[in-house]
C-alpha positions as CSV (number, residue, x, y, z in Angstrom):
1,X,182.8,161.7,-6.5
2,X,185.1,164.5,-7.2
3,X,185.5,164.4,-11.2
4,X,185.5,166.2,-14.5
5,X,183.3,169.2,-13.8
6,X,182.8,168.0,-10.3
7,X,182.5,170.1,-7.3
8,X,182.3,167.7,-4.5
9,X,181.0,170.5,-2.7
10,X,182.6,174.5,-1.6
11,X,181.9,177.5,-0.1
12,X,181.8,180.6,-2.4
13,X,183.0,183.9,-0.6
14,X,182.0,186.9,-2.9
15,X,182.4,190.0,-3.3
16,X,180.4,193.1,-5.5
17,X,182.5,196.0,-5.9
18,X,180.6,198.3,-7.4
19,X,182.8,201.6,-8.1
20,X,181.1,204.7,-6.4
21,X,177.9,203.4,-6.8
22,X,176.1,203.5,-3.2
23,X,175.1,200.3,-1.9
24,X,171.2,200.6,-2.6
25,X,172.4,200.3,-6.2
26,X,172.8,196.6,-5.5
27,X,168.9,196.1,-4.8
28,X,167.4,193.7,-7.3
29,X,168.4,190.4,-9.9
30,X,171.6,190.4,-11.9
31,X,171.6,188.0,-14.7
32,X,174.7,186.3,-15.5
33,X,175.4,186.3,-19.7
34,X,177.8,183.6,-20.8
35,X,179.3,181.7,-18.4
36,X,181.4,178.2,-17.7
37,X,178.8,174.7,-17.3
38,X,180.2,174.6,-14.3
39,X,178.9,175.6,-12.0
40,X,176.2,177.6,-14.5
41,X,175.7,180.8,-12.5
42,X,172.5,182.2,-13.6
43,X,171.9,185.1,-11.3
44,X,172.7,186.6,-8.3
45,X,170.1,188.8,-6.5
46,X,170.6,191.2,-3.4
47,X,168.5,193.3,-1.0
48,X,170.1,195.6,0.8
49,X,168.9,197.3,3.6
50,X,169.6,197.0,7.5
51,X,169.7,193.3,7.3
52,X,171.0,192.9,3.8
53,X,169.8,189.5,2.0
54,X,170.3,187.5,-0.9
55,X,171.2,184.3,-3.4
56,X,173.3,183.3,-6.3
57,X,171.2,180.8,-8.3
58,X,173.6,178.3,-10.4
59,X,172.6,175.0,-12.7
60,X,174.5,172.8,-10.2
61,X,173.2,173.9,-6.9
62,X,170.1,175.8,-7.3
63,X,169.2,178.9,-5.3
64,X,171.9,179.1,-2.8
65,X,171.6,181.7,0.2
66,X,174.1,184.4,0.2
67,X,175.5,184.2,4.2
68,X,177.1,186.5,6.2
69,X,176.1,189.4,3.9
70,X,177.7,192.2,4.4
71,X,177.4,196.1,2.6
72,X,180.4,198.6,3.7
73,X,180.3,201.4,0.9
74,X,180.4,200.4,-2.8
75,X,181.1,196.8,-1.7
76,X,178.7,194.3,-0.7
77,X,180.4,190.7,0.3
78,X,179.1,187.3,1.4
79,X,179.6,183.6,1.4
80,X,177.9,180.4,0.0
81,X,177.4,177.2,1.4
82,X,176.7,174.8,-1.2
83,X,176.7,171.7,1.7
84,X,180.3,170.4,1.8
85,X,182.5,171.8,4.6
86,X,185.5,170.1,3.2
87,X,186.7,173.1,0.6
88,X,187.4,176.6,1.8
89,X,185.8,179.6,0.9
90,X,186.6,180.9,-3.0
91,X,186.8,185.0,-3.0
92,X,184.7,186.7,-6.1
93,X,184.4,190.4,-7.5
94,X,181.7,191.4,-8.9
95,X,182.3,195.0,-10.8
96,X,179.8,197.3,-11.5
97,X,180.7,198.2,-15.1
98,X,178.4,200.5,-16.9
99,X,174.8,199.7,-16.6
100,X,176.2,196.4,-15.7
101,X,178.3,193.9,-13.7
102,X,181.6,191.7,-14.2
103,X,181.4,188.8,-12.0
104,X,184.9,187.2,-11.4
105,X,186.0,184.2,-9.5
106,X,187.0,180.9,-9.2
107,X,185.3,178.0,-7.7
108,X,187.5,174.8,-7.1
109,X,189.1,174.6,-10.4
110,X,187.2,176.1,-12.4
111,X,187.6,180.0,-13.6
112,X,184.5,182.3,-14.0
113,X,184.7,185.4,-15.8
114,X,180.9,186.8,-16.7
115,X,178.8,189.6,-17.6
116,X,175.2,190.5,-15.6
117,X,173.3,192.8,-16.5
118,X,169.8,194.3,-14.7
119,X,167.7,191.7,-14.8
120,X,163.4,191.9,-15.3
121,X,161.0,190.1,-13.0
122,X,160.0,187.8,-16.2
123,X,164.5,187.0,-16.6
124,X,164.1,186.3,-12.8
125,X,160.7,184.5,-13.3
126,X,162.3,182.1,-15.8
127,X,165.8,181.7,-14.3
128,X,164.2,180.6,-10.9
129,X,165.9,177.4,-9.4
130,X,162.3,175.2,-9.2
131,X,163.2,173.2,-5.8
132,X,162.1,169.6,-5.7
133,X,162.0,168.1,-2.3
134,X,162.4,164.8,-1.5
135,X,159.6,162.7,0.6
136,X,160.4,164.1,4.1
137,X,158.6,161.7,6.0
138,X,160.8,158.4,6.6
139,X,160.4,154.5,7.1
140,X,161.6,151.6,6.2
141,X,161.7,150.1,3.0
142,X,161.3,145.9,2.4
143,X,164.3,144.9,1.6
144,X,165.0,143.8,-2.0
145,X,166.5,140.7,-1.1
146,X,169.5,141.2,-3.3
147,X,173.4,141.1,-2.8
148,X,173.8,138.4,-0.2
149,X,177.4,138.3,-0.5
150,X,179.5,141.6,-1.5
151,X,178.8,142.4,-4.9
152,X,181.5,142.0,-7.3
153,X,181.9,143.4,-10.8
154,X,183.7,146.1,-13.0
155,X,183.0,149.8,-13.2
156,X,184.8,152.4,-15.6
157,X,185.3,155.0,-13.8
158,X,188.6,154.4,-12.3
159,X,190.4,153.8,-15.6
160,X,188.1,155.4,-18.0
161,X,186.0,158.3,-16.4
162,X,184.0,159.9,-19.2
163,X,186.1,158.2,-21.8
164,X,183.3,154.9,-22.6
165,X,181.2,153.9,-24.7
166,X,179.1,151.2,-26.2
167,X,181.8,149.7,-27.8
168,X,184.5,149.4,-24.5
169,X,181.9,147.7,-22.4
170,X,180.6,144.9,-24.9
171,X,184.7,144.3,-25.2
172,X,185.1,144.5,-21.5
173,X,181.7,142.4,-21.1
174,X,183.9,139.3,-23.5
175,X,187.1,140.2,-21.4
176,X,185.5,139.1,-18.2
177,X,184.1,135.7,-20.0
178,X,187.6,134.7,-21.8
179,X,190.0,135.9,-18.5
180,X,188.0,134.0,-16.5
181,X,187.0,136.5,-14.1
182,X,182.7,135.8,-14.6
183,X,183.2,132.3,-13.8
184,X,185.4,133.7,-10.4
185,X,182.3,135.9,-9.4
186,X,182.9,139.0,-11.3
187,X,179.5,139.6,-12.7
188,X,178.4,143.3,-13.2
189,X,179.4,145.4,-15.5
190,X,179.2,148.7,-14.2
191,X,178.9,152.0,-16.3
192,X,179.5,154.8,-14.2
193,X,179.2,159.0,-15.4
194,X,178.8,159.6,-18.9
195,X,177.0,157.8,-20.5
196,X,173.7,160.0,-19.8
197,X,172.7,162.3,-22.8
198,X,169.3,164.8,-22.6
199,X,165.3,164.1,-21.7
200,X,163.3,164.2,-24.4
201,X,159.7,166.2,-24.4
202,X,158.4,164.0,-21.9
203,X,161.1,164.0,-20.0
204,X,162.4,160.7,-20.4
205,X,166.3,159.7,-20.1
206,X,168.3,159.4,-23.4
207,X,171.5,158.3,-23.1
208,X,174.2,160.2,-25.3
209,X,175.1,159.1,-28.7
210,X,178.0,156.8,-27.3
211,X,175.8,154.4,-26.1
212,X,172.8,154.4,-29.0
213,X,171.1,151.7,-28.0
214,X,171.2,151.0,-23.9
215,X,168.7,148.2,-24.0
216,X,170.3,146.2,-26.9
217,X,173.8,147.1,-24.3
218,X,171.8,145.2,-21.6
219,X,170.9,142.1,-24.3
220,X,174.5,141.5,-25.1
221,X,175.7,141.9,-21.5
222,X,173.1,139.4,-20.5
223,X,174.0,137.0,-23.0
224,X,177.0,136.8,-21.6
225,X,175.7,135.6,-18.0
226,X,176.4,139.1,-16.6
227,X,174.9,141.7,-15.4
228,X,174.4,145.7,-16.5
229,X,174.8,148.6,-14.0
230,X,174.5,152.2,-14.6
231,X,175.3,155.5,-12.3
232,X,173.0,158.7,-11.2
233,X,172.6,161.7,-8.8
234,X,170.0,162.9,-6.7
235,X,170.9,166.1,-8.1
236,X,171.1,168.1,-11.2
237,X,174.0,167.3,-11.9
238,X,176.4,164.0,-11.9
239,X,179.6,164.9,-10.4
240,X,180.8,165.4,-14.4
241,X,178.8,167.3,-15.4
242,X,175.8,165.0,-16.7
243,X,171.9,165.3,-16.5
244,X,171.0,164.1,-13.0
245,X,168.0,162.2,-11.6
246,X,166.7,165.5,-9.9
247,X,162.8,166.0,-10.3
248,X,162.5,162.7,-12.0
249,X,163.3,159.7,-10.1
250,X,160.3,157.5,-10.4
251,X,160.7,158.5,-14.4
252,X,164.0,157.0,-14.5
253,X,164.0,154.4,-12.6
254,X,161.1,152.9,-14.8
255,X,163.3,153.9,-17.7
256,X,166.3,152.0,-16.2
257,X,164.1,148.7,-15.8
258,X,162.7,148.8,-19.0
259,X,166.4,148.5,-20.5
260,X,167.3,145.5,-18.2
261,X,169.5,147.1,-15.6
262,X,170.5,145.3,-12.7
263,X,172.3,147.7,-10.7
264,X,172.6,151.5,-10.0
265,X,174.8,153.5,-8.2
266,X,173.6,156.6,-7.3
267,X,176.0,159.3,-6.3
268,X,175.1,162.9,-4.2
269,X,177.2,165.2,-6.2
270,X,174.9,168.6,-6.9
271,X,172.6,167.4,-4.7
272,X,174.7,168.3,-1.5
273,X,173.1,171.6,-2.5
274,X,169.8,170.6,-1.6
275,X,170.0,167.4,0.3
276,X,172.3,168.8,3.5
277,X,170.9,167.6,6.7
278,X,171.1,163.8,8.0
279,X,167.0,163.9,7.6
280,X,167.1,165.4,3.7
281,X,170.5,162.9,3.1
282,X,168.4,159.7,3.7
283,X,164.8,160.9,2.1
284,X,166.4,161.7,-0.9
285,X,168.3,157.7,-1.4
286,X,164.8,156.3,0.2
287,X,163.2,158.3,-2.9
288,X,165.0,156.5,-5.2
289,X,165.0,153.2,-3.4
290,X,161.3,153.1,-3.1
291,X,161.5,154.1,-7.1
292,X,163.5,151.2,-7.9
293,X,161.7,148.6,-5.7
294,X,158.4,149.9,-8.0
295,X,159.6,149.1,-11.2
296,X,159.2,145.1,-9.9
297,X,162.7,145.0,-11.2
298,X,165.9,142.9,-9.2
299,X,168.3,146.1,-9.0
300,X,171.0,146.3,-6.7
301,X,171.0,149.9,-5.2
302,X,174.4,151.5,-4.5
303,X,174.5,154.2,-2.6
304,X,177.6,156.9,-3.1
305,X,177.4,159.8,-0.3
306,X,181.1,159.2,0.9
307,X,179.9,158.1,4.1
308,X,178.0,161.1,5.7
309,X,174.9,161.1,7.9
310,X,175.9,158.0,9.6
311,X,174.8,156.1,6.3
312,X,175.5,152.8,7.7
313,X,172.8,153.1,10.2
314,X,169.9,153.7,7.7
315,X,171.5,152.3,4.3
316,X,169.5,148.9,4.4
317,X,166.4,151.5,5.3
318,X,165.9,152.8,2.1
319,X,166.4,149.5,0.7
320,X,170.4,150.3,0.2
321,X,172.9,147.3,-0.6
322,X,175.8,148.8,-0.1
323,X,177.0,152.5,0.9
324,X,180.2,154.2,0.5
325,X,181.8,155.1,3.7
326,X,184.6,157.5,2.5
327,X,185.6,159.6,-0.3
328,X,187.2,158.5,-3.9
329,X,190.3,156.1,-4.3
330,X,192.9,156.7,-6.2
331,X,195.8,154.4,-7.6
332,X,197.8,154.9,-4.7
333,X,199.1,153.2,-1.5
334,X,198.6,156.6,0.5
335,X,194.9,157.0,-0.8
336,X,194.5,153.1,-0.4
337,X,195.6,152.6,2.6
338,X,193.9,155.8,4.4
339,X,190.9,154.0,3.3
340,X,191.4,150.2,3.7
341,X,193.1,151.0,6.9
342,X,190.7,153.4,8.6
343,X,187.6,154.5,6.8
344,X,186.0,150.4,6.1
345,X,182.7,151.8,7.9
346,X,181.3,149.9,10.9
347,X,181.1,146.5,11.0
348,X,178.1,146.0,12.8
349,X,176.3,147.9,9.8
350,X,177.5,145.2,7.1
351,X,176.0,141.7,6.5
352,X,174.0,139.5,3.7
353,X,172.5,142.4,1.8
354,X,173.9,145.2,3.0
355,X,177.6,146.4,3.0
356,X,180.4,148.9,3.7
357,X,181.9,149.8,0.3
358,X,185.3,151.1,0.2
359,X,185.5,151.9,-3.6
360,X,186.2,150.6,-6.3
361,X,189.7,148.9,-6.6
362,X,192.7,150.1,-8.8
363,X,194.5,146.5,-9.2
364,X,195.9,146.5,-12.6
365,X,195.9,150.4,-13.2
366,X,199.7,150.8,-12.8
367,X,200.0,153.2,-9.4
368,X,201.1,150.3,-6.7
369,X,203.3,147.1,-6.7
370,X,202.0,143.8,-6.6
371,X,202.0,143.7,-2.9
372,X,200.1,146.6,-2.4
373,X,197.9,145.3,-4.7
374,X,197.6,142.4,-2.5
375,X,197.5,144.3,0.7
376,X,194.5,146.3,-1.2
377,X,192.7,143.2,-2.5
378,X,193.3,141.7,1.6
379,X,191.6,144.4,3.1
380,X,188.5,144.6,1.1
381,X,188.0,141.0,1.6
382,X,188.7,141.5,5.2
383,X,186.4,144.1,5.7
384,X,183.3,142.2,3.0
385,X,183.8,144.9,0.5
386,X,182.4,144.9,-2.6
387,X,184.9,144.2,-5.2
388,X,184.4,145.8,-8.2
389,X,187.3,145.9,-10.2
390,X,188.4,149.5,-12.3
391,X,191.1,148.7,-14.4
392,X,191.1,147.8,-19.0
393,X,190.1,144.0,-18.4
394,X,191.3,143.8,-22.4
395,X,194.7,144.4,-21.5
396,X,195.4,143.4,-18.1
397,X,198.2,140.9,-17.2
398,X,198.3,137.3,-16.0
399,X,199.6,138.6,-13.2
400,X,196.2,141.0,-12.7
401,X,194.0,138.2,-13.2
402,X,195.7,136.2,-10.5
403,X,195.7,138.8,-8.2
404,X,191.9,139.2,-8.7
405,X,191.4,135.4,-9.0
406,X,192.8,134.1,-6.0
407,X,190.5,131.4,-4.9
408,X,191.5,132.1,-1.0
409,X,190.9,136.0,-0.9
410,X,187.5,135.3,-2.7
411,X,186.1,132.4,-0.2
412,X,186.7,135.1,2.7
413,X,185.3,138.1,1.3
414,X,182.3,136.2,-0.3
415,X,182.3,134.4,2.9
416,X,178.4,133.8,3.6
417,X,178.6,134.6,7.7
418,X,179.3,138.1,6.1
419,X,181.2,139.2,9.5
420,X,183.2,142.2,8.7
421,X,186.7,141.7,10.0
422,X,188.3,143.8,12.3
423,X,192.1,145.3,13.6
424,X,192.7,142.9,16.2
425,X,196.2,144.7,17.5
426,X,199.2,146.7,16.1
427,X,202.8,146.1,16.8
428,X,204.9,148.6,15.7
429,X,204.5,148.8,11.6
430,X,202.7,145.4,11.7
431,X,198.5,145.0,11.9
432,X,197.1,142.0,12.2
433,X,193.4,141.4,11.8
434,X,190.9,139.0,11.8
435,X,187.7,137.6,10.3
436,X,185.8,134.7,11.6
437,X,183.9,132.8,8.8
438,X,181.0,130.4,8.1
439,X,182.3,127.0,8.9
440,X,184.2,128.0,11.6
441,X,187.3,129.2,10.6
442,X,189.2,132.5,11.1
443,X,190.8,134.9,8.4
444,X,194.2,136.6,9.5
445,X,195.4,139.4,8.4
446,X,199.3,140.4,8.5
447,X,199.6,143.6,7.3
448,X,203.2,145.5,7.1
449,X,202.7,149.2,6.7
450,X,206.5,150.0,6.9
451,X,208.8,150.6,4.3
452,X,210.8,147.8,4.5
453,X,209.9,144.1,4.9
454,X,209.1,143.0,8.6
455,X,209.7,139.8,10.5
456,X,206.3,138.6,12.0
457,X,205.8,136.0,14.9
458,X,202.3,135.0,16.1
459,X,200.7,132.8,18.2
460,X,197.5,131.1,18.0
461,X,196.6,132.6,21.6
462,X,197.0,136.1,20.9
463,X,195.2,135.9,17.4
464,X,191.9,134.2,19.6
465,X,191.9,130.5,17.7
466,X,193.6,127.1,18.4
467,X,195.9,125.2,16.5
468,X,194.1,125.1,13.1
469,X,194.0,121.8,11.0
470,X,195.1,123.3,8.2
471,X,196.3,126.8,7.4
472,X,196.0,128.2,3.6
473,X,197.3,131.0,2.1
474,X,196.1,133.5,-0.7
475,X,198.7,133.8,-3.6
476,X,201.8,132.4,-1.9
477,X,203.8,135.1,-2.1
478,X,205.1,134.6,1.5
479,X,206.1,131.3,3.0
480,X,204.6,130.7,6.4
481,X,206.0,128.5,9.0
482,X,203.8,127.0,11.3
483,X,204.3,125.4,14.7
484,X,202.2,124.1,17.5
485,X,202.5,127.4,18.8
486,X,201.5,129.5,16.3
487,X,203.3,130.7,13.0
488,X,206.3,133.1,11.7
489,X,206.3,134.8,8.3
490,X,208.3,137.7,6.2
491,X,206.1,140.2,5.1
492,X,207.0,142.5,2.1
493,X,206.9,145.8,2.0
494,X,203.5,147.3,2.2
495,X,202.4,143.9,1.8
496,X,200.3,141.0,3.7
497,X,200.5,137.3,4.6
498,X,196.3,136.6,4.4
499,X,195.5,132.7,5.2
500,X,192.8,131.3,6.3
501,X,193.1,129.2,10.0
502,X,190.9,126.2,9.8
């Protein structure tokens, strides 16, 4: 996820001026004084020399090697890879100042202007990044029998990000009760980053004074016939900043079961900077599935790594029930649609237990019409997305609720074939796909990407079914008419006619 004191990942390009100091004068560990959380440089250290070498050490990433390392007069330069191709390389100065250096630069968004000095072999000793591998050897875990339709919810992030607490999700827990949405499937109740605090002297998990009392959180939630969720990282860091899992997984996910959780997602963030390769990607979510599955505890495992590695292939593996396959959504129909449209994962990967997660949805946040709502809420049941709704279910609209109600877009995502749907053709600014479903029937698709509303004319030969009995359509918001032929129907702008044939 790329959030508040996130770096979904970068590559540092730095460079050590060091005035006429000669380039020897580099050798050894610089320790960084006060500094930004993120992304906590600690030290750098270099060793020059005919094949010059070093590292910059930071809380987020651990020791990361200093690459292309290169020492022309007073100025040594390099680069960092900290796992994520996707941001270019950030230029630093480090200034040798006295007995000591300025290190400046910036890394994503965030400014860094610090102080090192000369650091001892006991500073360097006690600074050191202590690396905890994850179980390199592979298999395949049971599955947990869990999520045999899509899982379907609410999760904070999307509308609240850091900004929960105890309070917000007991009132969001009686939201879904009274607006009906429990009783239409919406069942977890999802807290994502923030809500971690410190470990104690053994280590255990607290979570921050927001949420005093987790367990008596899970009691009310239960009460309530729904279900608890919670969010982590393989690394040191959650994406905002937040105590990760790193070096403790077994610990926490005991801790998690012993409050009643039933679901966490667990998202890569700082651990890019350790887990890089395909191999290290899947040890480290099989570490924590095999963690899970050992508390004895039903616990839905969500796994956030924005679709790398192939995830799809091995997510049911490590005892995965459902894997992102792209980067975060926003409330947008660009960022939407890039997704919905193109980035839905495989659909020979998804089925009862294990799915293709898209995101969570925006419906109700503000940033899209009501038909691009509906094109939104179309393609997720489409494609057997998990629907975990992000908006404030205490305020939302009758219109919201409807949207997120509609018996018809339900029945096909919750559909119990679990057949991913596919793009069966494109006509110009028109898609049409398809689903086939349980008892028989099919689930079309007419989506209108243009600007403008669109004309659409169909036959039951090109979309691969006869002349259905009966032909329903979710929310009604465009009349259809049918012949023996086939059907016609006006489609809004960015919007979709979805029915189900059969």
């Amino acid at each position: 996820m790329r959030r508040y004191g996130v770096l979904a990942g970068v590559t540092l390009a730095v460079a050590v001026a060091v005035g006429a100091a000669r380039a020897g004068d580099l050798d050894g560990v610089w320790v960084v004084g006060t500094t930004p959380s993120f992304p906590g440089v600690r030290m750098f250290e270099i060793h020059a020399g005919p094949s010059p070498s070093g590292t910059l050490t930071t809380d987020w990433y651990g020791a990361m090697p200093m690459r292309n390392l290169r020492i022309t007069g007073d100025v040594a330069s390099f680069e960092i890879d900290n796992g994520n191709p996707r941001l270019q390389a950030h230029t630093w100065t480090a200034t040798r100042q006295g007995d000591g250096v300025r290190l400046v630069g910036d890394i994503w968004y965030q400014h860094v202007d610090a102080s090192a000095h000369a650091g001892s072999e006991t500073e360097r000793h006690a600074l050191a990044f202590t690396l905890q591998p994850p179980p390199m050897v592979l298999r395949a875990l049971s599955s947990n029998g869990l999520a045999r339709t899509p899982p379907m919810g609410w999760s904070s992030w999307n509308k609240f990000a850091t900004r929960i607490d105890d309070v917000a999700v007991r009132q969001i827990a009686d939201a879904m009760v009274a607006s009906g949405l429990r009783d239409a499937g919406y069942v977890y109740v999802n807290i994502d980053d923030g809500w971690q605090g410190a470990r104690d002297a053994n280590g255990v998990l607290q979570p921050n004074a927001k949420f005093p009392d987790m367990a008596g959180l899970a009691r009310y939630v239960h009460a309530r016939g729904l279900k608890l969720g919670l969010y982590s990282s393989p690394g040191p860091k959650s994406c905002a900043g937040y105590v990760g899992s790193y070096g403790h997984v077994v610990q926490d996910a005991r801790t998690w079961a012993g409050w009643g959780v039933d679901y966490i997602k667990y998202d890569l963030c700082s651990g890019e900077g350790f887990y890089r390769s395909p191999t290290e990607i899947r040890a480290t979510y099989q570490e924590m599935g095999a963690a899970l599955q050992a508390t004895g505890r039903p616990i839905v495992f969500s796994l956030c790594e924005y679709g790398r590695a192939d995830v799809g292939s091995w997510g049911r593996l490590v005892a995965g029930n459902l894997w992102r396959t792209s980067g975060d959504i926003k409330d947008s129909y660009d960022s939407m649609a890039a997704i919905g449209f193109d980035k839905g994962g495989k659909p020979e990967d998804a089925g009862p237990g294990g799915w293709n997660d898209l995101d969570m949805l925006e419906v109700g946040n503000g940033g899209m019409t009501a038909d691009e709502y509906r094109t939104h809420l179309s393609l997720w049941a489409m494609q057997a997305a998990p629907l975990m709704t992000g908006n404030d279910l205490r305020t939302m609209t009758p219109e919201t609720v409807a949207l997120l109600t509609d018996k018809t877009m339900l029945a096909i995502d919750q559909d119990p074939l679990g057949r991913q749907g596919r793009r069966l053709f494109k006509r110009g600014d028109l898609e049409v796909w398809t689903r086939p479903l349980a008892d028989g029937a099919m689930a079309v698709a007419v989506f209108n990407r243009a600007a403008q509303p669109l004309d659409a004319e169909l036959s039951w030969e090109e979309l691969g079914v006869a002349a259905p009995a009966r032909l329903t359509g979710a929310w009604t918001a465009a009349p259809v008419e049918r012949s023996a032929s086939g059907f016609k129907a006006s489609v809004p702008t960015h919007g979709v006619v979805l029915l189900r044939a059969g």
